[in-house]
N, C-alpha and C positions, 0 to 999 in steps of 0.2 A: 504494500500500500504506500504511496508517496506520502507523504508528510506533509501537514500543513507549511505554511513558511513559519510562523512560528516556531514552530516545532523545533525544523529545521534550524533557527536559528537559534535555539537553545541547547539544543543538542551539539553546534559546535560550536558554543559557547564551551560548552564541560571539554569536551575532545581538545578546545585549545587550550585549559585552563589545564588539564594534564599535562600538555606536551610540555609547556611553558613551564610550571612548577616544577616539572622533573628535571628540566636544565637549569632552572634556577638553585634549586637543592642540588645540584650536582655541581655546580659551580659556588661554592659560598665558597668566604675569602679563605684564599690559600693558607698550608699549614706552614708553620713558623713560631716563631717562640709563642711558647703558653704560659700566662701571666701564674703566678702564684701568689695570695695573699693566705696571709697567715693571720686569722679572726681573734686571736689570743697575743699578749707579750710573751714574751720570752725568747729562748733559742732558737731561731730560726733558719742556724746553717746547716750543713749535713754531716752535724758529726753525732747525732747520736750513737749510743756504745753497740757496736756488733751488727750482724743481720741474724734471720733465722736460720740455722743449723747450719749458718758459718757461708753462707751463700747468697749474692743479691742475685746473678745472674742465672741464664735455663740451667747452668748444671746440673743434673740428677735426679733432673724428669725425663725417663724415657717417651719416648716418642707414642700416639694413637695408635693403637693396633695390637701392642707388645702392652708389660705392664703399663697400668694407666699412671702410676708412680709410689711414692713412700704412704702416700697418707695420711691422715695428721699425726703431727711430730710435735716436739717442743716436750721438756720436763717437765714436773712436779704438776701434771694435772690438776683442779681442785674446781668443785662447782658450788663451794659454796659460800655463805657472805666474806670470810675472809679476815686477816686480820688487821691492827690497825698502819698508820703510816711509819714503824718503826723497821715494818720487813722491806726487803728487796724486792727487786723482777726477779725472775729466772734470770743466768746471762744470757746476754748476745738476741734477746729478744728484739727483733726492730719496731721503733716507735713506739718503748717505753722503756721510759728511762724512771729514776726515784718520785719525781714529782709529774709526772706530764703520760701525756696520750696522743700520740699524733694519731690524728685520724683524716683519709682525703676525702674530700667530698666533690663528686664528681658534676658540671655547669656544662648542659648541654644548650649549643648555638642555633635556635631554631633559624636564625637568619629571614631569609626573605618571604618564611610563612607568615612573618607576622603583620606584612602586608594585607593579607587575605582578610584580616580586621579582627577586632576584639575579642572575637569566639575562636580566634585562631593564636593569640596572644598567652602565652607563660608567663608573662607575666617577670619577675628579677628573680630567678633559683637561688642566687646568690644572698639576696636581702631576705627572703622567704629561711636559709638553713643557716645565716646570724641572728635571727630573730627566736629559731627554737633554740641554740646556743645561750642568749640572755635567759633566755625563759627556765632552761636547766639549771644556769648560776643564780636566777633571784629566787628561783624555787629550792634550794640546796641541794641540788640532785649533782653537781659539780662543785668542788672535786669529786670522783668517782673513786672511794676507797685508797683517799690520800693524796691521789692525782686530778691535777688540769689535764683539761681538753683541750685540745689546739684542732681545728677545719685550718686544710689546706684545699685550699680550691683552683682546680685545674678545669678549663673551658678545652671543648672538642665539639666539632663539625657532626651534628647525627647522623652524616650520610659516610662524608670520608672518612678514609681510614687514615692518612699519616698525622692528623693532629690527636685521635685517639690515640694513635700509637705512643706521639710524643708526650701525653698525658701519664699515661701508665709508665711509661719509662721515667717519669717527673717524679711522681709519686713516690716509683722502686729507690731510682740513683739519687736524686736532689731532697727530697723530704722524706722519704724514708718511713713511709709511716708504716702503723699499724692494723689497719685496713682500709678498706674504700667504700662508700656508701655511693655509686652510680646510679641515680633512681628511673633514669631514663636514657634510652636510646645509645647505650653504651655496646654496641653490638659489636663493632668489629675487631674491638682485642679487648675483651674478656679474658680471653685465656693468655692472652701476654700478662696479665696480672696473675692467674692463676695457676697458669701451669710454670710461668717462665722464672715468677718472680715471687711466688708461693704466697701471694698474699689475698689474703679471702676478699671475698668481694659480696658485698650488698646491694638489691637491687628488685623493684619493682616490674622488670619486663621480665616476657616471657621466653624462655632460652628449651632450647630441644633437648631434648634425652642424652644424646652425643656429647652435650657441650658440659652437663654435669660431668658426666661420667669421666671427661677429659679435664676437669678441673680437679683431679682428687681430694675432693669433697671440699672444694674452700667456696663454692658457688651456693649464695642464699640469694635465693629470691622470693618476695610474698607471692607472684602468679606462680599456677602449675605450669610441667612442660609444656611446649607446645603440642606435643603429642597427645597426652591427657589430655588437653583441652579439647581437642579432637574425638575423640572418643569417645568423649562425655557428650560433645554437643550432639550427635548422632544418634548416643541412647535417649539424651534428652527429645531430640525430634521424635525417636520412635515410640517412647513414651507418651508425646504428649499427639500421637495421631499424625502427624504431620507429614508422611511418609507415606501414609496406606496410599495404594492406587493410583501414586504421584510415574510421571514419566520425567524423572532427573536429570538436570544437566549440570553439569562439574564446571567452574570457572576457575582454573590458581596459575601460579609462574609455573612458566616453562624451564627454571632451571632445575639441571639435573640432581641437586641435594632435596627441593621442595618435591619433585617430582616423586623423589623416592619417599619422603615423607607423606605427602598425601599417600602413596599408595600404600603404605603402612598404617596408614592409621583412619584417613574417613573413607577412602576405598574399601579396605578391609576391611574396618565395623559396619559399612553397610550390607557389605556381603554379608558377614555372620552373623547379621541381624534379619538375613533374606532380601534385602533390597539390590542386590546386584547384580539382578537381569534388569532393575527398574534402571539402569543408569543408559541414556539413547545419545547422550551428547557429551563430549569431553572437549573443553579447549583450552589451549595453555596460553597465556602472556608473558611480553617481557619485559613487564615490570606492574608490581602490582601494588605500588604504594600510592605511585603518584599520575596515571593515565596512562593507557597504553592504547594503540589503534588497531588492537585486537577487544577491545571492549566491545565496539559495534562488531567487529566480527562474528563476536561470541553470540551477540545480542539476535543478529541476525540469524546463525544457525539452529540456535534454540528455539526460536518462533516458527523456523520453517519446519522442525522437528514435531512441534507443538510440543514443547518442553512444557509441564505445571508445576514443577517445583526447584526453581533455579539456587543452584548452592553456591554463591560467588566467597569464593578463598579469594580477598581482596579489600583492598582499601575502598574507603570513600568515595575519591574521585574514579574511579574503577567502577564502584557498584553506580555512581552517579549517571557518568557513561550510558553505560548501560541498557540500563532503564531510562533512560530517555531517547534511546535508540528502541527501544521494548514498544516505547507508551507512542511512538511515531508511526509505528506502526500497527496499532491497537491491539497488541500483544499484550498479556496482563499473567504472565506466571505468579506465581506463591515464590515468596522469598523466605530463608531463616538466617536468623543474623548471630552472631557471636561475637567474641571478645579479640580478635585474631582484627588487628590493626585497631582497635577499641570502635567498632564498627557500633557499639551496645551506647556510646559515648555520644550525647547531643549534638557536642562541635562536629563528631565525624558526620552524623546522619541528616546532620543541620540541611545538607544541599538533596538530598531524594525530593524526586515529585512526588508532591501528594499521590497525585492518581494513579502509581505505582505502590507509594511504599506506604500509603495508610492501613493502618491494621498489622500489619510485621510481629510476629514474636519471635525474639531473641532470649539467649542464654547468655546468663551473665555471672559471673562471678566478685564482681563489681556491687559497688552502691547506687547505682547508678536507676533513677529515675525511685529513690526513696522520696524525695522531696516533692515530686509530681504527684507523689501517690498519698501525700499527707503524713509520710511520718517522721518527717525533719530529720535532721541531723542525730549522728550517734554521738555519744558525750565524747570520745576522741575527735569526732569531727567539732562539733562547735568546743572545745579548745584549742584545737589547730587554727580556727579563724579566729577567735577571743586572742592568742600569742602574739597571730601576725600584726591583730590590730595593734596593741598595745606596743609593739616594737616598731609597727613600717608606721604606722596614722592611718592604715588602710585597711577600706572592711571588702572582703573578697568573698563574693555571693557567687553560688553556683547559676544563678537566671542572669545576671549582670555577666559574668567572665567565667564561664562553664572550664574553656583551659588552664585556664590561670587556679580556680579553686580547686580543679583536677591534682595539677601537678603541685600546689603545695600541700595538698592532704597523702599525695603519693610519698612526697617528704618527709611530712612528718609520721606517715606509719610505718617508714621507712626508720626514720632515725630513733623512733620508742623502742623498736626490735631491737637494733643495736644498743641503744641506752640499756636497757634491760638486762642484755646479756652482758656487758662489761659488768654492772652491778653484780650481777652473779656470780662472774668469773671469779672475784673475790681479788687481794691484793696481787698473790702470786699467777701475774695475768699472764698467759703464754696461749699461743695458738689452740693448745690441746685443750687450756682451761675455758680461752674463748666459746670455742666451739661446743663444749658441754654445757656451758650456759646457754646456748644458741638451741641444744637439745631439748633444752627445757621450753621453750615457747610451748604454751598450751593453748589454744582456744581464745586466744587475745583479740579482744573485738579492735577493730581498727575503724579511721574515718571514711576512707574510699573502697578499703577492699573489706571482702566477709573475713570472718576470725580467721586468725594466725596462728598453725601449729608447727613445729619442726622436728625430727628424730633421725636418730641415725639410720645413713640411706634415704631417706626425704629431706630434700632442698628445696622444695617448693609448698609455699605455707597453705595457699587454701585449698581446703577441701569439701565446699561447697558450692549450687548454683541456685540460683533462680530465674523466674520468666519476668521479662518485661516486654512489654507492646509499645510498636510507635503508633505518636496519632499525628495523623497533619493538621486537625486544628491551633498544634502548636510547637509541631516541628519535635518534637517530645520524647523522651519513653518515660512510661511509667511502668514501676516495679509490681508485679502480681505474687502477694503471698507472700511466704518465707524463704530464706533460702533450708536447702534441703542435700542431703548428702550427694559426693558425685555419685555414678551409676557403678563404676568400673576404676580400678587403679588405675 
């Protein structure tokens, strides 16, 4: 069916607003020196005492394939309160010394998203994780068993990789800390921190099965793998009916590590749930964050198919695409949304046409559309916004600046994990003790994400979902219900 002009001229509208964003994230300013400020006085050079087991550099991590590596290491374990400031570290611990904590905290550079306007705005990361910093010291929660806390904060490109790179090599060689809180978009050397440089890493996104396992367990993050998450959404669809009778078409990247992931995990649980003769359409993309001119591709083959249950593994401007290529041509498949690019996330779904995407249920492991639904903030969230106010002068609502409140509640349920587990850790703080307080997270309600557990062998905190529905009266989701266990590990 030809398209109205309209239509037409919305439709590439999105088509150019992918192309263009993808080269503009692809082009933010070149890598080069990465600023470091240090949020605390004191010693700020690189000479604290020793590194961990005597190594800043990759030595004595065997390589993916072969042993994944040592393990957690470090002496004199202890997970509990500790004693007072009269004992020692362990030696040769890096980034803690008698009085102090270095800790990085990692300032990702959304760059030219934040053109796209105020629902596309983070807002200052950096003034958002000195404001919980003051909040710890006027609360006396700092020192932490005798020590200060020093944030060293290093900025990196979310897309490129050599300012990541030079970040994490910042952190290892020039501040030397003791871990790294990266709460976002820290994807491309993770395991330069982890495998290279043995230092654990905290963090909010959601990292593959692969990427733990090659971390030798220093990798926390509050979301589950990406593959869980998969898995789950699937039984969640099948549960909630959504599947029966449907003729399925498959939208994700065509590269060859996602390709094998989908087929691992939403491939296969459809099969093993019986829906894998329902699959009539597969199409891959090359790139699925920020547009690709495989969207209409997709769009088109699924309507000629008569696709009714379209599954796009895809961002935003991808599923936007789309569906406006869909609705052009009076095509109207069933969509399900999920967590996989925060597609569950206002600002992302902010741009779907109505006459596509009203009605949508999504799985979400998120808080995301509690406030639409009337039940306000959880007491972690409204002290995350009561902190910020009180330190920035700034009151940060989730209907005024949905990214901005996003990513500092992602912060601070970020940095309560970690505050928590140092406290535990007790004085004789070492990787091993670290990480056994880290075991300990139990069911800790948080502001953005559902509760927070951790144990050995699990590195990723939640283990719950629930359904939220969009409405186009208000471009919205609202949350339905409670959330509820996943289906499947």
């Amino acid at each position: 069916m030809r398209a109205a002009p309209e239509r037409r001229g919305a439709r590439l509208y999105w088509v150019l607003l992918g192309v263009a964003l993808g080269l503009l994230i692809a082009n933010l300013a070149p890598a080069g020196r990465v600023t470091t400020i240090v949020a605390a006085p004191g010693d700020t050079g690189p000479g604290d005492p020793g590194t961990v087991n005597g190594t800043v550099g990759p030595g004595g991590i065997p390589t993916v394939g072969g042993t994944i590596g040592p393990g957690i290491t470090g002496p004199g374990a202890t997970s509990g309160p500790g004693g007072g400031p009269a004992a020692g570290p362990a030696a040769n611990v890096r980034g803690v010394t008698g009085d102090k904590i270095r800790l990085g905290i990692g300032i990702p550079d959304i760059g030219v998203v934040k053109a796209l306007g105020p629902n596309y705005d983070v807002g200052d990361p950096r003034e958002q994780m000195e404001a919980v910093l003051k909040g710890w010291k006027d609360r006396g929660l700092v020192p932490i068993n005798g020590r200060d806390v020093e944030f060293y904060y290093r900025s990196y490109d979310i897309v490129g990789t050599q300012q990541q790179r030079a970040a994490c090599e910042g952190w290892a060689t020039d501040d030397k800390v003791f871990t790294v809180m990266a709460v976002s978009n820290f994807w491309a050397h993770g395991d330069c921190l982890t495998k290279e440089y043995r230092i654990p890493l905290i963090s909010s996104d959601g990292y593959t099965e692969g990427t733990w396992k090659a971390s030798a367990g220093r990798l926390f993050t509050l979301m589950p793998s990406t593959e869980r998450m998969f898995r789950n959404w699937m039984h969640w669809a099948h549960h909630r009916g959504l599947l029966n009778g449907k003729r399925i078409g498959l939208y994700y990247s065509g590269a060859s590590a996602d390709v094998d992931l989908i087929n691992r995990s939403i491939k296969a649980e459809l099969k093993r749930l019986g829906y894998g003769s329902q699959i009539v359409v597969e199409v891959t993309a090359s790139n699925v964050a920020t547009g690709a001119p495989e969207d209409t591709i997709a769009a088109n083959k699924m309507c000629a198919e008569d696709v009714t249950l379209a599954i796009l593994v895809a961002g935003a401007v991808n599923q936007t695409n789309f569906m406006y290529e869909a609705d052009s041509q009076n095509c109207h498949p069933d969509y399900i949304e999920g967590d996989f690019l925060f597609s569950t996330n206002d600002t992302a779904a902010h741009t779907f046409p109505p006459g596509q995407a009203d009605g949508i249920y999504g799985m979400t492991s998120y808080r995301f559309g509690e406030i639409t639904a009337g039940m306000g903030l959880s007491a972690p969230g409204q002290a995350c916004v009561e902190n910020y106010r009180k330190y920035s002068g700034r009151h940060v609502t989730y209907k005024e600046a949905p990214a901005e409140w996003m990513f500092l509640q992602q912060g601070c349920d970020s940095a309560s994990v970690m505050l928590e587990a140092l406290q535990r850790a007790g004085r004789n703080l070492t990787e091993a003790s670290f990480f056994n307080a880290l075991y300990q997270t139990r069911n800790e309600v948080m502001g953005v994400h559902s509760n927070v557990s951790f144990s050995p062998g699990k590195y990723g905190g939640v283990d719950t979902q629930r359904t939220v529905q969009w409405h186009a009266s208000c471009r919205c989701w609202e949350a339905l219900g409670k959330f509820e266990p996943f289906y499947v590990p």
